[in-house]
Structures are given as structure tokens and as C-alpha cells.
Residue frames as qw, qx, qy, qz and C-alpha x, y, z in Angstrom:
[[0.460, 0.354, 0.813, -0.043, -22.25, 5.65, 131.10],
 [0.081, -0.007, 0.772, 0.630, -23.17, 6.32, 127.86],
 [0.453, 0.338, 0.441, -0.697, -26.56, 8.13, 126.89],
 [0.099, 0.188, 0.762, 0.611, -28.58, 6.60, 124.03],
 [0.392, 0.266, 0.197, -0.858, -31.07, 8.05, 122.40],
 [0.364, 0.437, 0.821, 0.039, -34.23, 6.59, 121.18],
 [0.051, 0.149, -0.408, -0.899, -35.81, 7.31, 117.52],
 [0.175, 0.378, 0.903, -0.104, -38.92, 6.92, 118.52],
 [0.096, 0.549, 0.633, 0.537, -41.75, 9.08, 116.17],
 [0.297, -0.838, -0.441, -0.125, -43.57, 10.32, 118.74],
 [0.573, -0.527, -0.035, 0.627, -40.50, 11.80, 120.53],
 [0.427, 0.148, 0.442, 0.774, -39.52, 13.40, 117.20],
 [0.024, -0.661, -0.540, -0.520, -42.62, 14.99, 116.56],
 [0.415, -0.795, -0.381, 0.224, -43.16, 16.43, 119.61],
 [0.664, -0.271, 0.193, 0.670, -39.70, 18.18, 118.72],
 [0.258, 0.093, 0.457, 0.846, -41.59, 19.83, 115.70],
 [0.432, 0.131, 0.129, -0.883, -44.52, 21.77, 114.91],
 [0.852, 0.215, 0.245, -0.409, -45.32, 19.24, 112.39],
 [0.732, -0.221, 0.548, 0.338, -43.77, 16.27, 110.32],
 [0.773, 0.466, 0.110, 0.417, -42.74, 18.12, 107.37],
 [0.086, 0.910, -0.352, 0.200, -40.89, 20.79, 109.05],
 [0.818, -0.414, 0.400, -0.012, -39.54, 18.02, 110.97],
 [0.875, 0.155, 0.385, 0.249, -38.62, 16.04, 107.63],
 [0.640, 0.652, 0.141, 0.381, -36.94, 18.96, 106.33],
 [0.263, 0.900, -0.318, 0.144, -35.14, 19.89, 108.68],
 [0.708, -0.446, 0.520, 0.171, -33.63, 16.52, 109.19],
 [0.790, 0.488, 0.150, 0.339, -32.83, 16.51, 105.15],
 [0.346, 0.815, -0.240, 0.399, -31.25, 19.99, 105.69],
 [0.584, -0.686, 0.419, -0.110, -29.28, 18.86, 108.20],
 [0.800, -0.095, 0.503, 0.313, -27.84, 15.21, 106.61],
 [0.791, 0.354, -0.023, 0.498, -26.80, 17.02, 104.00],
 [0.235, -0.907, 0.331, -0.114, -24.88, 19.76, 106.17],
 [0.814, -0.346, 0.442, -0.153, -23.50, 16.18, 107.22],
 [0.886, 0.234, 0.315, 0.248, -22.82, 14.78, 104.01],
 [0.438, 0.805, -0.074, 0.394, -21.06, 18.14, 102.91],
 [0.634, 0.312, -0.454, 0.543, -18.63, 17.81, 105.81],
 [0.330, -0.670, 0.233, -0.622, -20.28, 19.59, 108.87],
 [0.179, 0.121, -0.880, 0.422, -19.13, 17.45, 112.24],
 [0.510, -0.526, -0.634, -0.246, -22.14, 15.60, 114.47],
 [0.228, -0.531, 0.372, -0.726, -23.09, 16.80, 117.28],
 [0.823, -0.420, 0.224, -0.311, -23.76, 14.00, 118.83],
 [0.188, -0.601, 0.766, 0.131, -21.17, 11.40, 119.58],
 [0.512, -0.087, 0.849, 0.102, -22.86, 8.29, 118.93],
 [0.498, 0.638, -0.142, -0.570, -23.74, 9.09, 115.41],
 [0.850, 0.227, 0.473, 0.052, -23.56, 6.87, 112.07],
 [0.060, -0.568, 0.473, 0.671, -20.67, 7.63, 109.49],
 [0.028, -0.058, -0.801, -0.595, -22.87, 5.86, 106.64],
 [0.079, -0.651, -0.634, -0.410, -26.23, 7.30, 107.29],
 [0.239, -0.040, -0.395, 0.886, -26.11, 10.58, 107.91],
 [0.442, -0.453, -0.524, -0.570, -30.11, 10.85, 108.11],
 [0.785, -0.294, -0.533, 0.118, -29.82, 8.72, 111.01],
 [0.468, -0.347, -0.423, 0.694, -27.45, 10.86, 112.83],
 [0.131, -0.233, -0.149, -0.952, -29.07, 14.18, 111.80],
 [0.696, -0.420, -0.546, -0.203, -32.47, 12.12, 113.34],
 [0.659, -0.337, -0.460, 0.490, -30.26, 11.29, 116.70],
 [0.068, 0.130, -0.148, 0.978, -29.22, 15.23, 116.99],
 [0.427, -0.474, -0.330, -0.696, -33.03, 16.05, 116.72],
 [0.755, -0.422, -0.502, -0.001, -33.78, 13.47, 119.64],
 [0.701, -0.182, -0.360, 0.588, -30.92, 14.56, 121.57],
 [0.014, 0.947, 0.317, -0.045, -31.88, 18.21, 121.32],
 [0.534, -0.430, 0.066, 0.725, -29.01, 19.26, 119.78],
 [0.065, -0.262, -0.558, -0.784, -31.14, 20.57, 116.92],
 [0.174, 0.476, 0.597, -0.622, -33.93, 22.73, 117.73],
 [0.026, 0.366, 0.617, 0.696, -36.78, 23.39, 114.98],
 [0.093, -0.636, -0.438, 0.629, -38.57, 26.04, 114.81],
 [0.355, 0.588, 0.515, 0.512, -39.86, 28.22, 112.44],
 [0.221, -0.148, -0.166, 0.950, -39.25, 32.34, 113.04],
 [0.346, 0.634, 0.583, -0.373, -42.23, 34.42, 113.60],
 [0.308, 0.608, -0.224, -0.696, -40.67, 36.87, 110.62],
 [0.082, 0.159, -0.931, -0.318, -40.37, 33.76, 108.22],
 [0.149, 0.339, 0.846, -0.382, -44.12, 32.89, 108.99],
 [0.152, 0.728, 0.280, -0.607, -44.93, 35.79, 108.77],
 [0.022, -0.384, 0.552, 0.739, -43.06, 36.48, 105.09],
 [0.140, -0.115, 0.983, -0.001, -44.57, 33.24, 104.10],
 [0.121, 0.545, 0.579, -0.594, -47.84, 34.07, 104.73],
 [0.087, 0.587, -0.207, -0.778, -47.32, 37.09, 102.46],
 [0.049, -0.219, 0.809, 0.544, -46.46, 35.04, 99.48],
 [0.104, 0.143, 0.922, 0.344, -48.88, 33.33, 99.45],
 [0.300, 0.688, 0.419, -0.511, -51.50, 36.02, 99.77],
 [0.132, 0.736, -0.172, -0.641, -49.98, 37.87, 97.15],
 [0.166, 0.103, -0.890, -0.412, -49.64, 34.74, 94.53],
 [0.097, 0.420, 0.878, -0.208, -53.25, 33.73, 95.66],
 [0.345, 0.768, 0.070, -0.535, -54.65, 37.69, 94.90],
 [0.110, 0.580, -0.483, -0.646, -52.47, 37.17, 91.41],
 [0.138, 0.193, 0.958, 0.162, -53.94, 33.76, 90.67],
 [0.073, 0.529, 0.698, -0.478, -57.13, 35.42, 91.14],
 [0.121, 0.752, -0.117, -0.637, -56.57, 38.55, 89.18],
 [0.015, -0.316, 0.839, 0.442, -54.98, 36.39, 86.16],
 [0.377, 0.256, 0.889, -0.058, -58.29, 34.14, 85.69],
 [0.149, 0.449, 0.713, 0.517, -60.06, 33.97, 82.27],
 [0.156, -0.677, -0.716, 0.067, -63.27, 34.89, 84.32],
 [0.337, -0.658, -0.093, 0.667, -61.56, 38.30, 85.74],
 [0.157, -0.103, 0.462, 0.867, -60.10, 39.52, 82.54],
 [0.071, 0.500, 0.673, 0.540, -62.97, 39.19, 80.64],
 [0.140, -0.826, -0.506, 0.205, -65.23, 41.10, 83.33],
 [0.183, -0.750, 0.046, 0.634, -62.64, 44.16, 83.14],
 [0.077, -0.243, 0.649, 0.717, -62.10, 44.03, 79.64],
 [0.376, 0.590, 0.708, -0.095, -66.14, 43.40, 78.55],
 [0.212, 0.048, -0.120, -0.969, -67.11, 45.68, 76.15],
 [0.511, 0.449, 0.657, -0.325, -71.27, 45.17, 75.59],
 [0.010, -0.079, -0.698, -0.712, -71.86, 44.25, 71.88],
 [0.605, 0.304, 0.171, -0.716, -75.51, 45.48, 70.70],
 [0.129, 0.283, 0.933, 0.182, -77.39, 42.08, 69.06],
 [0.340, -0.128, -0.335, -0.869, -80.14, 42.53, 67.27],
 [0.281, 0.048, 0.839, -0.463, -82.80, 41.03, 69.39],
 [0.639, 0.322, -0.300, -0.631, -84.95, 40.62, 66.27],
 [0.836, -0.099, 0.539, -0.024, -86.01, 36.85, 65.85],
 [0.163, -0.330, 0.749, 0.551, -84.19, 34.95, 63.34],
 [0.580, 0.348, -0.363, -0.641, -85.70, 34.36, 59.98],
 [0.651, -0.127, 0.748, 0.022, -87.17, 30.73, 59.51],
 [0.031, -0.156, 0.768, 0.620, -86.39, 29.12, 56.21],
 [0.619, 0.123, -0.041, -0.775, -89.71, 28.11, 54.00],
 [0.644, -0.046, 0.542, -0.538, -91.82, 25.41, 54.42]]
């Protein structure tokens, strides 16, 4: 007998952390598919290979998952583009690059009456 799987949402998700690692790695997967990689599952779809990249997920022949060192890298980046956004702002420069101009703190002259 013949197992089918069901593409139900909730099944899917559960499968992922959340639904855009989910959605990306059922894109990188149809095209693995469209560039010639064989399904792992049998009952698969030879004109939507979304669909059978989906059916793998369900069928748990695809596991997602995100490595802790890839998290972790990740992470990094975006400290380190978040400290350079930071460092790079109008507001920043100017403070480290102030010099203090002396103004005369005399009032201004008022024209005549």
C-alpha cells in the first residue's frame, strides 16, 4: 500500500523553526530538482518541482535545520554591520571630528530706527 503524504501547513511548519527557513529551504531544494537532482520521494510531481520538494519535507526526507556555527556566524554579521551602521552616522562623525569654533557672544548690532 502506498503511503501518501499530506501538505498540510501545520505539518510543514512544525518541520521548521519558522516559515521562512521553511520557504527557503523548499526553493533551495526545487531548484536542486529543476537542475536535475532525483526525488526522494516516489510519488513526486515531474511539472512542479515545488510540490515535490514540499512532499520530501512532509515525508521527512528533508530535514531543516539551521547549524549552531551558521547561527552563530550570522549573528556576527549582523553585529558587526549594525556597530558599522552606527559608527558611519552623520551624528557620530561629527561628534569625533567637532572642532569648537569661538563665536563672538557679543549681541548683534540692530540697524537704526
Amino acid at each position: 500500500m502506498k503511503k501518501s503524504v499530506h501538505l498540510n501547513i501545520d505539518h510543514l511548519l512544525s518541520k521548521a523553526d519558522n516559515k521562512f527557513l521553511l520557504s527557503n529551504a523548499v526553493a533551495g531544494r526545487a531548484k536542486q530538482i529543476n537542475d536535475g537532482s532525483l526525488p526522494y520521494v516516489n510519488d513526486f510531481d515531474p511539472t512542479n518541482s515545488i510540490i515535490t520538494a514540499l512532499k520530501e519535507v512532509a515525508g521527512d526526507k528533508i530535514l531543516i535545520k539551521i547549524g549552531k556555527e551558521a547561527a552563530k556566524k550570522a549573528k556576527e554579521e549582523a553585529t558587526e554591520k549594525k556597530s558599522d551602521f552606527l559608527a558611519g552616522t552623520a551624528f557620530d562623525r561629527l561628534a569625533r571630528n567637532a572642532k569648537v569654533k569661538k563665536t563672538s557672544t557679543a549681541a548683534p548690532k540692530k540697524g537704526k530706527k
